[in-house]
C-alpha positions as CSV (number, residue, x, y, z in Angstrom):
1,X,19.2,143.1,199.9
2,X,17.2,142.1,197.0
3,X,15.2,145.3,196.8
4,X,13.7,147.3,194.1
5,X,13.0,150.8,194.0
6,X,9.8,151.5,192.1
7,X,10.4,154.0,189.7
8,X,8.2,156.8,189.1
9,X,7.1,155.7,185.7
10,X,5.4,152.6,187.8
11,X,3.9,155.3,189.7
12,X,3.1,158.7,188.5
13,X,0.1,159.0,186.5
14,X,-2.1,156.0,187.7
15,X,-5.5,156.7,187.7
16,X,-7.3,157.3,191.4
17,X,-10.3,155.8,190.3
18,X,-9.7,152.3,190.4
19,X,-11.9,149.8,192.5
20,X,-11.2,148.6,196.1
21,X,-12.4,145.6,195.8
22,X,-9.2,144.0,195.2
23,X,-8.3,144.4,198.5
24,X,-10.9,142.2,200.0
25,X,-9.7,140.7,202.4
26,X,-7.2,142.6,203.4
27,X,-8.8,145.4,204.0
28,X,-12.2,145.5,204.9
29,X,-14.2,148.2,203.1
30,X,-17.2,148.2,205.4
31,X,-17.6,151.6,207.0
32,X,-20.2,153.1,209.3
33,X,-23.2,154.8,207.3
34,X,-22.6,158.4,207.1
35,X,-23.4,161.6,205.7
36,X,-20.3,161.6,203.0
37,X,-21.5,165.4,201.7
38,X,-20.6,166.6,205.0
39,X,-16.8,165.3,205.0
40,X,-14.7,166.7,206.2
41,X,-16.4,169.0,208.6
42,X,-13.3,169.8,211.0
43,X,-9.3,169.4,211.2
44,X,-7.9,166.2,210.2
45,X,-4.9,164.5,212.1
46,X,-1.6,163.1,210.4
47,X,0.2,160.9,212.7
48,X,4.0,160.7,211.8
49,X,5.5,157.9,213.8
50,X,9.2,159.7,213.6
51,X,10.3,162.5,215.4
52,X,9.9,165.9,213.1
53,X,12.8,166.6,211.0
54,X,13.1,163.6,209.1
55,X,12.2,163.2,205.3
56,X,9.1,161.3,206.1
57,X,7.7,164.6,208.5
58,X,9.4,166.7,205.7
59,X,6.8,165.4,202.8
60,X,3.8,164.6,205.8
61,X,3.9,168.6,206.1
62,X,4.5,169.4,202.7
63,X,1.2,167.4,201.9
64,X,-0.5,168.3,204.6
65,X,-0.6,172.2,203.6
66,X,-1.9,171.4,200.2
67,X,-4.7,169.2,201.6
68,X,-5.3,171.9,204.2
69,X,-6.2,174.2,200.9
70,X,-8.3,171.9,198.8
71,X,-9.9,170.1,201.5
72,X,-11.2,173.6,203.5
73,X,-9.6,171.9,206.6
74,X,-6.6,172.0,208.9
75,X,-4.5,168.9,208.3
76,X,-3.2,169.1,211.6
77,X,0.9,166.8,211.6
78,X,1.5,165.1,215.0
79,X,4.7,163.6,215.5
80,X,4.5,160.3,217.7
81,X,7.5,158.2,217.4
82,X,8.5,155.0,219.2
83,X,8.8,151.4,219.1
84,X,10.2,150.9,215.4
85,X,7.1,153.5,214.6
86,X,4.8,150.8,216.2
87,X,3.2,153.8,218.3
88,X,2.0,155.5,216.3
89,X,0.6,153.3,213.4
90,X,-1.4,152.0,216.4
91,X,-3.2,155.0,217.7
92,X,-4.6,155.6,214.0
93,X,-4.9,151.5,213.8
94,X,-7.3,151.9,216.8
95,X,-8.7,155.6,216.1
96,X,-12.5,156.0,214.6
97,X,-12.6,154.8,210.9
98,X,-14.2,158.4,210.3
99,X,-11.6,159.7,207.6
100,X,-9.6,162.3,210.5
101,X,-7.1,160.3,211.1
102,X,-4.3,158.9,208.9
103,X,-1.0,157.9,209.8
104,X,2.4,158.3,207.2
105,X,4.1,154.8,206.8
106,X,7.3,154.2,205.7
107,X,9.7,150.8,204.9
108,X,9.5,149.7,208.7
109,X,5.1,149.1,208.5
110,X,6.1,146.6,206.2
111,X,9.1,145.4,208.1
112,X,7.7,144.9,211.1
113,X,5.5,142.4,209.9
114,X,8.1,139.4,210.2
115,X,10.6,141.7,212.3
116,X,7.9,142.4,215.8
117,X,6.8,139.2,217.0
118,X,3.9,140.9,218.4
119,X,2.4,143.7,216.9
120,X,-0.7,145.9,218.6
121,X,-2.2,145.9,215.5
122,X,-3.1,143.5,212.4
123,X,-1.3,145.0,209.5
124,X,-3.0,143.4,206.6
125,X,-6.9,143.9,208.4
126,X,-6.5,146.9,211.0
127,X,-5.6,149.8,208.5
128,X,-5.9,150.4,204.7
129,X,-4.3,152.6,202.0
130,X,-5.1,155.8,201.2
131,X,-1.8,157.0,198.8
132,X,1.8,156.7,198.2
133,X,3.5,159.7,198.4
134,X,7.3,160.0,198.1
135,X,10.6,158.2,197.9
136,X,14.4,159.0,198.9
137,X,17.4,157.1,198.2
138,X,19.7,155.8,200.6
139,X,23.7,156.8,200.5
140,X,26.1,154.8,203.1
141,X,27.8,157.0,204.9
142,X,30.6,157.8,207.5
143,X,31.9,160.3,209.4
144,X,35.9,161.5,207.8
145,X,37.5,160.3,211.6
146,X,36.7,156.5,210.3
147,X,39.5,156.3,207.2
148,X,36.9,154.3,205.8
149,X,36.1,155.9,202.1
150,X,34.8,152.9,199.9
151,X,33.7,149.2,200.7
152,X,37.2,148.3,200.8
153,X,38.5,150.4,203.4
154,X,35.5,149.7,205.8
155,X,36.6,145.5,205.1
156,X,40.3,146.8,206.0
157,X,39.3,148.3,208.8
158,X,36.7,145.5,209.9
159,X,39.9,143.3,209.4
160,X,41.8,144.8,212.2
161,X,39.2,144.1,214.8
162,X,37.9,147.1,217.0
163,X,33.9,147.9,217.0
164,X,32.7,148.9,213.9
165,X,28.9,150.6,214.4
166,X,25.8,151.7,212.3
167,X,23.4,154.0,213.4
168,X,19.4,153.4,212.4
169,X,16.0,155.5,212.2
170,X,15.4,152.7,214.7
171,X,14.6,149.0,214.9
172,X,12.9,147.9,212.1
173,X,13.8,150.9,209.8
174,X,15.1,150.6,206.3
175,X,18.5,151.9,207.5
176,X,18.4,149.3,210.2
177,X,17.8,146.2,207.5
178,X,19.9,147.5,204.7
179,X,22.8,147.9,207.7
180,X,22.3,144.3,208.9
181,X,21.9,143.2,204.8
182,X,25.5,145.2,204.1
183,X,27.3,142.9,207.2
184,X,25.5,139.9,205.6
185,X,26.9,140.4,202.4
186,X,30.2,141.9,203.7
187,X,31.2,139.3,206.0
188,X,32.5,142.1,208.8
189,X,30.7,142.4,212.2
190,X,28.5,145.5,212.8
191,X,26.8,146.4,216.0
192,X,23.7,148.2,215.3
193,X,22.4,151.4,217.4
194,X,19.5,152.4,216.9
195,X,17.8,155.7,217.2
196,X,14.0,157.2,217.1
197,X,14.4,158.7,213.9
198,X,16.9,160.0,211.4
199,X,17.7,163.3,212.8
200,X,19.5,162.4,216.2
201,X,20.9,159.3,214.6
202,X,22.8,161.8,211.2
203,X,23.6,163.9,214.5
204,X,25.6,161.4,216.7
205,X,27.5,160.1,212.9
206,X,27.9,163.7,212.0
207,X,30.0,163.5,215.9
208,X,31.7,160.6,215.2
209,X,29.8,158.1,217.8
210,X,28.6,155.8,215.5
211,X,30.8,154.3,212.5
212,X,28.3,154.0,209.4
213,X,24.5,155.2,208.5
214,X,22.3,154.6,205.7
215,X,20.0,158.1,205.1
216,X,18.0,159.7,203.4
217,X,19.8,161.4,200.5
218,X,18.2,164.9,201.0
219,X,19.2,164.8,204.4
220,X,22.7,164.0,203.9
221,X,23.8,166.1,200.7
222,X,24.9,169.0,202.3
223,X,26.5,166.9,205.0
224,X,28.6,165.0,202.3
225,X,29.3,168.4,200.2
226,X,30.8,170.4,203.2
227,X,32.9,167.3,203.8
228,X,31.8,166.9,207.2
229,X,30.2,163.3,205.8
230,X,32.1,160.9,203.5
231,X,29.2,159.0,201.3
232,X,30.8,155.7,200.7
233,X,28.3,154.6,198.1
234,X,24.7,155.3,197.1
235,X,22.1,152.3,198.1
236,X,20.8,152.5,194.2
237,X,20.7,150.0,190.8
238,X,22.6,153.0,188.9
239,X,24.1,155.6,189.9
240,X,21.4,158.7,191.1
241,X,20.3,161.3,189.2
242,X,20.7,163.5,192.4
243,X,24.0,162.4,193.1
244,X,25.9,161.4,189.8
245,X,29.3,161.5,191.1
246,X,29.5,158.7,193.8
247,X,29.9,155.3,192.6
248,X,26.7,153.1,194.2
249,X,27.2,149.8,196.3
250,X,26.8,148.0,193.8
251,X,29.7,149.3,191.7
252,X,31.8,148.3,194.9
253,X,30.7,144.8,194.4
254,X,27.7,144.2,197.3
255,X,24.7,144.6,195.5
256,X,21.9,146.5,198.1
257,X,19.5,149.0,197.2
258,X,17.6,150.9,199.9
259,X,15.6,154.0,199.9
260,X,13.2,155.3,202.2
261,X,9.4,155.8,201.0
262,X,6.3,157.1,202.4
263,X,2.6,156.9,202.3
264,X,-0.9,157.1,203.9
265,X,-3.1,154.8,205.5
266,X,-6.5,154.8,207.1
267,X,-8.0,153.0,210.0
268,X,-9.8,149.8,208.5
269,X,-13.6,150.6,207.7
270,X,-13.0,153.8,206.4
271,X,-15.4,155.0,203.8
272,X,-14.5,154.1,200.5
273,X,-15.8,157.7,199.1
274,X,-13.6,159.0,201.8
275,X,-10.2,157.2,200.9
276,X,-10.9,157.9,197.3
277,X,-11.3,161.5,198.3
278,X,-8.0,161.4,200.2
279,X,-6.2,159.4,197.3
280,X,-7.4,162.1,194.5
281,X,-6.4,165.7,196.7
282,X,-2.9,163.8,197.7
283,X,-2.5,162.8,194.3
284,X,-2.9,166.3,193.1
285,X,-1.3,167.5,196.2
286,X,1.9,165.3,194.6
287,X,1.2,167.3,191.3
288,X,1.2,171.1,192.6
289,X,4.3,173.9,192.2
290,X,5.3,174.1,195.4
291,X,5.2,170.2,196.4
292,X,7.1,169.5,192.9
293,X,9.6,172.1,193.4
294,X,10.2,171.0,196.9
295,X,10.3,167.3,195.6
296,X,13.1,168.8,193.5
297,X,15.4,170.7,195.4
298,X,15.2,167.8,198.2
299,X,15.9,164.9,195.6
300,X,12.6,163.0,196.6
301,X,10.8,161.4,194.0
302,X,6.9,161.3,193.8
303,X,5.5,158.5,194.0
304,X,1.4,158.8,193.2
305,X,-1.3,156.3,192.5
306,X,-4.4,154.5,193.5
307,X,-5.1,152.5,196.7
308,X,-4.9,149.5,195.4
309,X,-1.4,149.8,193.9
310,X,-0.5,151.6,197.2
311,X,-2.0,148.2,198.6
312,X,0.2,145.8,195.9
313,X,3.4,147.6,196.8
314,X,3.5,146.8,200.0
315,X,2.6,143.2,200.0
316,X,5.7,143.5,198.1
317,X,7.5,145.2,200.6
318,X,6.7,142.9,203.3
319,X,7.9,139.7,200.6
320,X,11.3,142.0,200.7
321,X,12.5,142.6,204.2
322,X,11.1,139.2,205.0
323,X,14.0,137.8,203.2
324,X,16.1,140.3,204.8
325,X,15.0,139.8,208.8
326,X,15.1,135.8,208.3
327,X,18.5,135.7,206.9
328,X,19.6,137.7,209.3
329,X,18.0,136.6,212.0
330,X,16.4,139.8,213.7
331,X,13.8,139.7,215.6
332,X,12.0,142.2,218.2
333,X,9.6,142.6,221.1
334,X,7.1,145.6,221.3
């Protein structure tokens, strides 16, 4: 997969000031005349489209309580997966562009762009974005009942015939792509199963049902330190920072990176003062103790900046897993 990881240099520090316009016409920055003084004068609503548990809810909640404080409002989180997480960018797609609703996207909004034939919802005109948030980096992994341990083994294996399976966060999903990207590259046949989110998908490899995974590192280090997980390689350029000691894909000789990253969007129409608003607390949300320590211990790395580089990176992120879905030939109904 021809993917690149933004580092946080790219990220951290950009100024939350910078002008909207840019984004005409992809998102359109009228917005209904309103009192702006008076925002936000009740809860707000976070739609996660994965089920809680996963590092995407993880950072959603983590956020959430600092903008709770500095906003003088319940963030409320609601968890509504489905559909490749088609479900629930949709109901904040189609909620009131009043600044109490926001939705957390991950890899698969800019997925399903070429992967859904028919999506609910425009994704360059229906939403806009508020702030980037986090990133995790992918490790393969399987369970120690496969005798796979490196890229070799799981070609040996392949090479004897038998079912070889990955497990996803669900169609459309980074860990679904980069899965499809690795049989690509590999040559070997891989049936993929996919799951609504990371948690019962890790559960069902951690039980042997499914061969392979690509996750979420934070998820999966204790996993692969007990030895109940083997981590065949890590889905990174270099080796991680969080996880010096195993040799990346790369190193193996198939060159995919893959990582899971987050952020917030709004419905379309919006008020600009509002999305500012939003981008500057979650941007300083990004910067406080407790979010940095927790970024830390969970080897996420923060990700901050202004709405119109929120807005660049994922144009560039639709460019990728284009690639990815054509070559491979995926496509999906909703």
């Amino acid at each position: 997969m021809s993917a690149h990881s933004p580092s946080r240099r790219q990220w951290i520090q950009q100024g939350t000031a910078a002008t909207l316009a840019s984004l005409v016409p992809w998102w359109s920055l009228s917005g209904p005349v309103q009192a702006q003084s008076a925002w936000p004068a009740r809860s707000l609503r976070a739609v996660v489209p994965f089920p809680a548990g996963g590092t995407t809810d993880h950072v959603t909640r983590l956020v959430a309580q600092e903008l709770s404080r500095t906003l003088g409002q319940p963030v409320v989180v609601e968890n509504k997966p489905g559909a490749g997480t088609v479900i629930g960018v949709d109901a904040v797609a189609k909620s009131a562009p009043d600044g109490y609703s926001v939705v957390t996207v991950a890899n698969s909004f800019a997925a399903n762009v070429t992967l859904v034939k028919k999506l609910p919802y425009d994704t360059l005109k229906d939403l806009r974005p508020v702030a980037l948030m986090g990133m995790s980096e992918h490790v393969l992994a399987t369970h120690p009942g496969s005798g796979i341990r490196t890229l070799a083994d799981l070609r040996a294996v392949a090479a004897k015939g038998g079912t070889l399976s990955y497990a996803s966060f669900g169609n459309g999903t980074s860990a679904h792509l980069s899965g499809a990207a690795l049989a690509l590259h590999m040559g070997v046949p891989l049936v993929h199963v996919p799951y609504k989110g990371q948690a019962p998908a890790l559960n069902d490899l951690l039980g042997g049902q499914v061969t392979l995974m690509f996750g979420n590192w934070p998820e999966f280090r204790t996993h692969v330190h007990s030895g109940r997980l083997i981590a065949i390689g890590m889905a990174t350029a270099k080796r991680s920072v969080y996880a010096p000691d195993i040799p990346t894909l790369s190193e193996q000789g198939v060159a995919i990176e893959s990582n899971s990253w987050n952020g917030l969007l709004a419905p379309a129409g919006t008020p600009d003062a509002i999305v500012q608003r939003l981008n500057a607390e979650v941007n300083t949300a990004l910067s406080s103790p407790p979010v940095v320590e927790a970024f830390r211990q969970g080897g996420i790395a923060s990700l901050s900046g202004s709405p119109d580089r929120f807005a660049t990176f994922i144009r560039s992120e639709i460019e990728k897993y284009a690639q990815v879905v054509r070559q491979a030939s995926i496509s999906l109904e909703h």
